[in-house]
C-alpha positions as CSV (number, residue, x, y, z in Angstrom):
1,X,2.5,15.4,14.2
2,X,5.8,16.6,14.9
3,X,6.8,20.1,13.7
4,X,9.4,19.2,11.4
5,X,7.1,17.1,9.9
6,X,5.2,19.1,9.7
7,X,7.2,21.5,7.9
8,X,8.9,18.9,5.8
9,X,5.0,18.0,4.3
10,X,4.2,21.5,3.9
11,X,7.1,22.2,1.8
12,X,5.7,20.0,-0.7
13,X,2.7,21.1,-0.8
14,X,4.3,24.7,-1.5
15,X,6.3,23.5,-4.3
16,X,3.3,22.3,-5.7
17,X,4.1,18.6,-5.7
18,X,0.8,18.1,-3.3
19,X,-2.0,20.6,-3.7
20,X,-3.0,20.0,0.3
21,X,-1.9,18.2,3.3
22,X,-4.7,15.7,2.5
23,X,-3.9,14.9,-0.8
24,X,0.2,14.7,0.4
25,X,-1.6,11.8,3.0
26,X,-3.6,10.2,0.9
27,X,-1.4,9.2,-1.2
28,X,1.0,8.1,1.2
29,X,-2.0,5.8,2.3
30,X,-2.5,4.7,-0.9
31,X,0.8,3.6,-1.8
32,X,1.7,1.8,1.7
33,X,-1.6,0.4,0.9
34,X,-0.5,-0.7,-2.6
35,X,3.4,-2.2,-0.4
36,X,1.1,-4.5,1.8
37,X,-1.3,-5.4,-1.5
38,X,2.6,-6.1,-3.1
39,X,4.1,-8.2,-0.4
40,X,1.0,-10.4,0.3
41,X,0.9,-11.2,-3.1
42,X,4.4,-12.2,-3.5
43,X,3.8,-14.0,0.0
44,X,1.4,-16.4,-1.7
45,X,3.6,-17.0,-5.0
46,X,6.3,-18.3,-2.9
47,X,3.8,-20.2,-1.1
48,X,2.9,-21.5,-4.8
49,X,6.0,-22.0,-5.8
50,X,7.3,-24.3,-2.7
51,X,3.6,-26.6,-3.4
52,X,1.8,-24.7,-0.6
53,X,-1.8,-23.8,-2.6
54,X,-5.2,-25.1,-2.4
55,X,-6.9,-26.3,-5.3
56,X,-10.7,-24.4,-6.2
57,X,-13.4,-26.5,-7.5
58,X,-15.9,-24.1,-7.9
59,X,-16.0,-20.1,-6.1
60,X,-17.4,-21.2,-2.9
61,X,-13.7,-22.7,-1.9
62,X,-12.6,-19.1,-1.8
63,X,-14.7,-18.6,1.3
């Protein structure tokens, strides 16, 4: 990782907005995980909304 980075993350951890490094990066993974989750969804309501869906009969059309 670059040192300003670095030093940027740190920071925050000092202030006490992140108790560690880790915690500062896994919540950074858990909220571009939670973007992706967000844009896929809206994704497939557009795909909904312009008649693009597939229509379940029973749980085994998910696979």
């Amino acid at each position: 990782m670059p040192a300003s980075l670095k030093k940027e993350v740190d920071s925050y951890v000092k202030e006490g907005q992140y108790s560690s490094v880790s915690e500062f990066f896994r919540d950074i993974l858990r909220t571009w995980k939670r973007n992706n989750l967000l844009s896929e969804l809206r994704a497939s309501q557009n795909d909904f909304e312009k008649g693009k869906y597939k229509v379940l009969k029973s749980f085994k059309d998910l696979r």
